[in-house]
N, C-alpha and C positions, 0 to 999 in steps of 0.2 A: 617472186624469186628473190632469195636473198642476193645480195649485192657485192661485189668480190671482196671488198677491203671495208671494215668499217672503224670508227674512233673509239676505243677502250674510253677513254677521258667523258666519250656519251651514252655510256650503258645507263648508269641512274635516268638518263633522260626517256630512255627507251621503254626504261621497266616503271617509273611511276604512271603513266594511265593504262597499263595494264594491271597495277593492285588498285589503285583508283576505282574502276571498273568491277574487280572481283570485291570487292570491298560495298561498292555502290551495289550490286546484285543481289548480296545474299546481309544485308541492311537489314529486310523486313525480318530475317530469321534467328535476330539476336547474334550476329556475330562476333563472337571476340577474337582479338587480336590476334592476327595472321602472321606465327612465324613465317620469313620470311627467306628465302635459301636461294640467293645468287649465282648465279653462274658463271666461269672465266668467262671474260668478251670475248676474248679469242682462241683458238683451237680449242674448241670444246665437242666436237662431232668428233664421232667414232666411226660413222659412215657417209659416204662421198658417192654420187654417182653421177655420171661425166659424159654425154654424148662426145664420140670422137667425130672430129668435123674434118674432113678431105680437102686440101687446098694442095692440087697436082700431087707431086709426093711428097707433101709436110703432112701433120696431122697437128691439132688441137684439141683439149680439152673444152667442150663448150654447155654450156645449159641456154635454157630458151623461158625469155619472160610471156608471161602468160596476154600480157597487151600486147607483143608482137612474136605469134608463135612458131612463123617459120623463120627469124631473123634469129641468128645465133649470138652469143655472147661471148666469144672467145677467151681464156683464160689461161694464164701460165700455172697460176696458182690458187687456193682459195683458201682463204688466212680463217674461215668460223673452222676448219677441217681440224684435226688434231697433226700433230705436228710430224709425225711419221707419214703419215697420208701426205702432207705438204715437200715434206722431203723428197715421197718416194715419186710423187710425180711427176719431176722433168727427167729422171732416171728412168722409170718407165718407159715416159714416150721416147725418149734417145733409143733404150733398147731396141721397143718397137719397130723405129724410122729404119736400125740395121736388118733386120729381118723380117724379110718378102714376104715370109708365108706366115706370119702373126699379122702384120699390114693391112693384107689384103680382105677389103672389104670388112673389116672391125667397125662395128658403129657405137659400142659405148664400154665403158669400163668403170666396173664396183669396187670400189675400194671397204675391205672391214680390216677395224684396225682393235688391238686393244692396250688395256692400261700396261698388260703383263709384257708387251712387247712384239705379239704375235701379229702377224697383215697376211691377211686372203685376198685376192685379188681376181676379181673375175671377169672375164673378156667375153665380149658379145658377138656375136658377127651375123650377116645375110650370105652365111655358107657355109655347106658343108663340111667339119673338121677330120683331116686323114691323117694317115701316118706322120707327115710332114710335117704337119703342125704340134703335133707333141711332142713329136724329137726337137722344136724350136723353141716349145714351151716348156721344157725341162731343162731347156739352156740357158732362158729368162730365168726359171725361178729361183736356180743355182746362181746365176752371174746374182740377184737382189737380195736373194735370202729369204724368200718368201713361197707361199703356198700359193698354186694358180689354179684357176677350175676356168674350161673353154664350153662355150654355151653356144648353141644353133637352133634351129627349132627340131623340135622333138629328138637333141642330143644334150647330153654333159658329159665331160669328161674332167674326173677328178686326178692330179695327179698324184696326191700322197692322201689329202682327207679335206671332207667342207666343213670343217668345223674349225673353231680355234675354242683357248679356252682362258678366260677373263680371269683375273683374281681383283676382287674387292675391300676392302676393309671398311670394317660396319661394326663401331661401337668394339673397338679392340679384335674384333674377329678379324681371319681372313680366310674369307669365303672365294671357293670357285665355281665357275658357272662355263658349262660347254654352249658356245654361241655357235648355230649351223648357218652356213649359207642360206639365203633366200627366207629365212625364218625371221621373226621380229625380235629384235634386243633392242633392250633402252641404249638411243643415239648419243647422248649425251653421260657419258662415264661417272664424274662428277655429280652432277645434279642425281643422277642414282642412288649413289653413295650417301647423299644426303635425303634423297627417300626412305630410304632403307630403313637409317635411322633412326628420321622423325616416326615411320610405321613403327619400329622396333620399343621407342618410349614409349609411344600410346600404346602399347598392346601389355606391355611391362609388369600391370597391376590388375589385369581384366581376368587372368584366370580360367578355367574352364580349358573348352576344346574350341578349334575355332574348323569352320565351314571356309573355302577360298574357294569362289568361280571367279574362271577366264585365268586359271593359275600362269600361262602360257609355259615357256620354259623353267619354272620355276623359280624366276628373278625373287621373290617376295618371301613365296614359301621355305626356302633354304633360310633367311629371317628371319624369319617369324614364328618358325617352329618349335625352338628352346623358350618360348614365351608361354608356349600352348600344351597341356598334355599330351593333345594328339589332334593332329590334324585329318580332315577329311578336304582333298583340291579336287577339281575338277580342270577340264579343259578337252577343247573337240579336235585340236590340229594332231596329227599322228606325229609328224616330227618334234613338235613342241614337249607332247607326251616320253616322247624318248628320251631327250634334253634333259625333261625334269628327272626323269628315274637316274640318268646320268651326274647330274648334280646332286641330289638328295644322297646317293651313294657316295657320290666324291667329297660331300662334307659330313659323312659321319653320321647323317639324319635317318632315327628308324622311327620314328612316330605317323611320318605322314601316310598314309593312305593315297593313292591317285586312282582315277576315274575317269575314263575319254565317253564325257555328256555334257548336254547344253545344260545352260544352266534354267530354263523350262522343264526340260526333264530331271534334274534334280532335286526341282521344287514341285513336280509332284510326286517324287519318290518320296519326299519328305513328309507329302500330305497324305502320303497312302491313297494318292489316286488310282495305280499301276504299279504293280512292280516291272522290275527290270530286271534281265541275267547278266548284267555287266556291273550289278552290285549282290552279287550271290555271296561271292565273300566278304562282304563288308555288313558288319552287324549294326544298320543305323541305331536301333533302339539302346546301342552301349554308350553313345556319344550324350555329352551333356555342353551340348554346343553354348556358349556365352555369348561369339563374336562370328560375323559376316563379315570377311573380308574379301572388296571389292574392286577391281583395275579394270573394271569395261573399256567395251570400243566406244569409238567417240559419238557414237547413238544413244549411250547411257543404256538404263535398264527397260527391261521389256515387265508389262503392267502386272505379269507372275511373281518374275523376281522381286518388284515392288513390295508384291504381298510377304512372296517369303522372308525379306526383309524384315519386315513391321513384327514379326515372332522372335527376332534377336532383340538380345540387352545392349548391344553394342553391335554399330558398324563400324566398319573403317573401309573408305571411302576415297582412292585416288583414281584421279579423273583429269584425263586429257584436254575435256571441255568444260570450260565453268557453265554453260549454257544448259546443256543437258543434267550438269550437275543439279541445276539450280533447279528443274525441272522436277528432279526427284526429289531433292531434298523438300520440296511442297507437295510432294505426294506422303511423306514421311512425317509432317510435322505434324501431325495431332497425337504422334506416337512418339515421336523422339526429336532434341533436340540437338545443338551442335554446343558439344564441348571442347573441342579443340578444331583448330584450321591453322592449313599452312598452303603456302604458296611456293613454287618452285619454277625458278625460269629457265626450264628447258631449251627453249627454244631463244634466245635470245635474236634481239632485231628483226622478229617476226611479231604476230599479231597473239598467236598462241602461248597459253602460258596451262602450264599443270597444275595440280591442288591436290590439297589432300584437308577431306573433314574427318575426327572423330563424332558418330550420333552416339547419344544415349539417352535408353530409353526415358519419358517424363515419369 
């Protein structure tokens, strides 16, 4: 678990044997020099989430370290957060403490915050939510100025909408992107911004169409897409699927193509293993795909995608884990090599760090 307050003055300290390390991994693969894209030390999350911890009738903010997991960590504040999320904290739980029927029985609270200004804020609880409660919570979200969604099991109750929605700037653009409740967006705003971009160079001079699996809400693809003649993404979340058609609209983007399939099912559509009716309209044999562009989960890719891989001129390749990256990129190298890498520290004063390779092919 990260740790409440950390020294800005020891980030260099934090992040050298984590390039060290990616650096010493992918050695044998001919690596060259790893742009390198730092992160603020501090408020740099866009998302926060907070067990609420009961002491009579106080409430705190708390998280639980993983070597003692029922001993709480109580916290006022937490300085990695971004700085509206910090603000709006001790405001919140004040609110809170005034009113009984938000109080009662809340055990954690989500904080999503963005660059553009926008905070969703969602309350948890082990009860049932009634009238009372949203005539409470519509008095919170007015008294903060913020968006509130109340969660129980097998309820939600949104008050105005779960989404907010980001704006970007990426290489003179600026791009917006609708972030939904409970869906994934990159935590870290900044270090984003600087994905985007380094993806945006590399892809600059490749030409052609490009292929995106695991597109999710379309973070990449809104990007990427004035690079490419036309894009073909995929992606299997329905919400995510919405997202993207949401952003691809709201920046002007008609080239891309979207597709809700795994990406084993894409790559045997692509080998004419099977057809599918969820590409009826989509003419794969018009595409003259150059580029594989890639954001897996942190299990890397499955030994299909491998394959379908090795048939592009180019990949492009960010990866959560170097571990697994490194994995494939040794299932890759009798075909292609690494032209470009970049390193990106997401996650700062943790063990994790991002990457990004260009392959291409030998």
């Amino acid at each position: 678990m990260l740790q409440p307050s950390h020294d800005p003055a020891a980030y260099e300290a934090q992040l050298a044997p984590k390039l060290a390390q990616f650096k010493s991994d992918f050695a044998p693969f001919a690596l060259p020099e790893p742009a390198v894209f730092r992160s603020a030390p501090l408020h740099y999350r866009q998302r926060a989430e907070f067990r609420m911890w009961h002491e009579g009738e106080d409430l705190h903010y708390a998280m639980f370290d993983p070597a003692a997991p029922k001993t709480p960590v109580l916290m006022e504040t937490f300085p990695v957060a971004a700085e509206s999320i910090c603000t709006l904290m001790p405001r919140l739980k004040t609110a809170l403490l005034a009113r009984p029927e938000l109080r009662r029985k809340i055990f954690q609270v989500n904080f999503l915050a963005t660059l553009s200004g926008e905070m969703l804020v969602t309350l948890l609880y082990h009860r049932a939510l009634d009238a009372a409660w949203e005539e409470a919570a519509r008095a919170l979200a007015s008294e903060l100025g913020i968006l509130v969604i109340g969660r129980s099991l097998k309820q939600k109750i949104v008050l105005e909408r779960d989404w907010l929605l980001e704006e970007l700037q990426v290489q003179g653009r600026h791009l917006r992107y609708q972030q939904v409740e409970g869906s994934f967006s990159q935590p870290n705003a900044g270090i984003n911004q600087q994905m985007l971009g380094w993806a945006c160079e590399q892809a600059a001079t490749l030409g052609g169409d490009l292929l995106e699996l695991y597109c999710g809400n379309g973070n990449f693809t809104v990007a990427l897409a004035p690079h490419f003649g036309r894009v073909l993404a995929t992606e299997m979340s329905k919400s995510s699927v919405r997202a993207a058609h949401y952003n691809l609209e709201a920046n002007g983007i008609d080239t891309v193509s979207m597709v809700r399939m795994a990406s084993e099912e894409i790559s045997d559509a692509l080998a004419r293993v099977r057809p599918f009716t969820r590409l009826k309209d989509v003419d794969l044999d018009s595409y003259r795909f150059s580029t594989l562009f890639l954001d897996p989960p942190r299990a890397g890719l499955d030994p299909a995608t491998v394959a379908l891989a090795r048939g592009f001129e180019h990949i492009l390749y960010i990866s959560c884990n170097p571990q697994t990256l490194r994995d494939n990129v040794a299932e890759l190298a009798a075909t292609h090599r690494i032209a470009a890498a970049a390193v990106f520290d997401q996650f700062p004063w943790t063990h994790h760090l991002e990457c990004g390779l260009l392959l291409t092919r030998r």
